[in-house]
C-alpha positions in Angstrom: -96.1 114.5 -15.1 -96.8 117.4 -17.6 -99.0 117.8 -19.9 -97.2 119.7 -22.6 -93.9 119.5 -24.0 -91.9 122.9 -23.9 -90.5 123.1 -27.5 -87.7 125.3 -28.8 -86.2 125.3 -32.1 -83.2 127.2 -32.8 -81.2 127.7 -36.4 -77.6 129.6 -36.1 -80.1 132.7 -37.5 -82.8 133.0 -35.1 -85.1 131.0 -32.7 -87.6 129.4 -35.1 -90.4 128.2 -32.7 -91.0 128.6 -28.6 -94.4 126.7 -27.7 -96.0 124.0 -25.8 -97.2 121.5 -27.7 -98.8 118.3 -26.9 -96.4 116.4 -29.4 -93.6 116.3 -31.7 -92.3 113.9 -34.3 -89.0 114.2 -36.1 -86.7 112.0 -38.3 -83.6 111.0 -36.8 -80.3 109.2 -37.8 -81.7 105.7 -37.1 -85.7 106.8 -38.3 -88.6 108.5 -37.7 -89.8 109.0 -33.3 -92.5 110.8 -31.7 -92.2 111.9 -28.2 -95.0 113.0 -25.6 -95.0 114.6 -22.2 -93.6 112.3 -19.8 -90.8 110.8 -22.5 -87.5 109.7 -20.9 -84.3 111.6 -21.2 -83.3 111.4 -24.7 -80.9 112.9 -27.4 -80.0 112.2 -31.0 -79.2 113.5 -34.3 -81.5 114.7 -37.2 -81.2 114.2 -40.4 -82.5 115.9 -43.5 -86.5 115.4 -42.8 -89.7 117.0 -41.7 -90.6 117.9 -37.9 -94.7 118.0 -36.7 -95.7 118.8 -33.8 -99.5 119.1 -32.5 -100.8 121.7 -30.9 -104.7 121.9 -29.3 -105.5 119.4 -31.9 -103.4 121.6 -35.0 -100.6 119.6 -36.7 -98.0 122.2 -38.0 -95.3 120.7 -40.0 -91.6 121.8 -40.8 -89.0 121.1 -43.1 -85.4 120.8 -41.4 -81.9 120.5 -42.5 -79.6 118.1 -40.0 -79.4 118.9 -36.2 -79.5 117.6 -32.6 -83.1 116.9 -30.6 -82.8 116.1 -27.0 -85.5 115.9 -24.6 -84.8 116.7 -20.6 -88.1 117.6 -18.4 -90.3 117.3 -20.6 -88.5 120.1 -22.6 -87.3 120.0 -26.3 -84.2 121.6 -27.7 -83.9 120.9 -31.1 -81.1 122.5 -33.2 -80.5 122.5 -36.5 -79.1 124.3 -39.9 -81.9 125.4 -40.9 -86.2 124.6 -40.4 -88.8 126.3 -43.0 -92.7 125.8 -41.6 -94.6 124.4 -44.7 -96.5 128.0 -45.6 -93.4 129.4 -45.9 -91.7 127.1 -48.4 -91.8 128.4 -52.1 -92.7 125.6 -54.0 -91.2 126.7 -57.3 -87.9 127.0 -56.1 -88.0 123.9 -54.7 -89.1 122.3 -57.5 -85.9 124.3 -59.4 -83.1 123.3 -56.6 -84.7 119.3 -57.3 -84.1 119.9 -61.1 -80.3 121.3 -60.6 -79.2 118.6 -58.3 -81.3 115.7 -60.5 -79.1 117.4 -63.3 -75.6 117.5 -61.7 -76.6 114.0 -60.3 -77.0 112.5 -63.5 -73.4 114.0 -65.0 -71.1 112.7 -61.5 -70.0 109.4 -60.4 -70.5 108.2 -57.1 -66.7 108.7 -56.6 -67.1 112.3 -57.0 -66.5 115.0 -54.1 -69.3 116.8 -55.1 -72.2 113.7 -55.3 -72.7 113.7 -51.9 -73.3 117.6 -52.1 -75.7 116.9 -54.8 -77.5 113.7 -53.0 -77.7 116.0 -49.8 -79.6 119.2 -52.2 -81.5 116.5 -53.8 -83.3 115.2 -50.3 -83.2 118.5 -49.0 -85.5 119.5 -52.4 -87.8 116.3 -52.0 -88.3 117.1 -47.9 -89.2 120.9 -48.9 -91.7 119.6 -51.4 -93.3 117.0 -49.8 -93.6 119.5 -46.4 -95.0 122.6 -48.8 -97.4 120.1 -50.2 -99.1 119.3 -47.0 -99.6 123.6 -46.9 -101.7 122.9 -49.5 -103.7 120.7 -48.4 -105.3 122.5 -45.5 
């Protein structure tokens, strides 16, 4: 059995990480998993959510927007719109993309074409906060 996980995450832009780690968490469709060296075949969809991973005792979090994970071989594919690592996220303009979609929110019905939009900017806002807040804490 290894002892690392071989971990590569990929957005339709560019190749976003390529490491071995000694864990990972992600949220999926159906909640929140962890998977360690060793873990069985496995593949599911992400939703809107944040992705850790450890590494030599560091915990590095992202922020990602809907994908695929799979695990084969104790290596990890994970695929998805887009990932921002917590450093990078700009907290103000998070905080601005939660205001706009609280606003349009507020003014359209559930019935709407446009709330789900709106609901989907609103978590995506929320995950990017919560993510860029745990920058700041280190």
């Amino acid at each position: 059995m290894a002892e690392k996980l071989k971990v590569d995450l990929v957005t339709p832009y560019k190749k976003i990480l390529s490491e071995e780690v000694d864990e990972i968490t992600a949220t999926g469709a159906l909640g929140e998993f962890s998977v360690l060296p060793g873990h069985a075949p496995f593949l599911t969809s992400l939703k809107i959510g944040e992705l850790t991973y450890k590494k030599s005792g560091q915990v590095v979090h992202l922020a990602l927007n809907w994908g695929y994970f799979e695990v084969e071989d104790d290596k990890v594919t994970v695929l998805v719109e887009t990932a921002e690592r917590a450093d990078e996220i700009d907290l103000e303009r998070a905080k601005a993309a939660l205001g706009r979609a609280e606003a349009a929110l507020k003014k359209l019905s559930p019935e709407d074409k446009d709330y789900r939009v709106m609901e989907a900017a609103l978590e995506r806002a929320l995950i990017r906060m919560q993510v860029a807040g745990k920058a700041a804490r280190k």
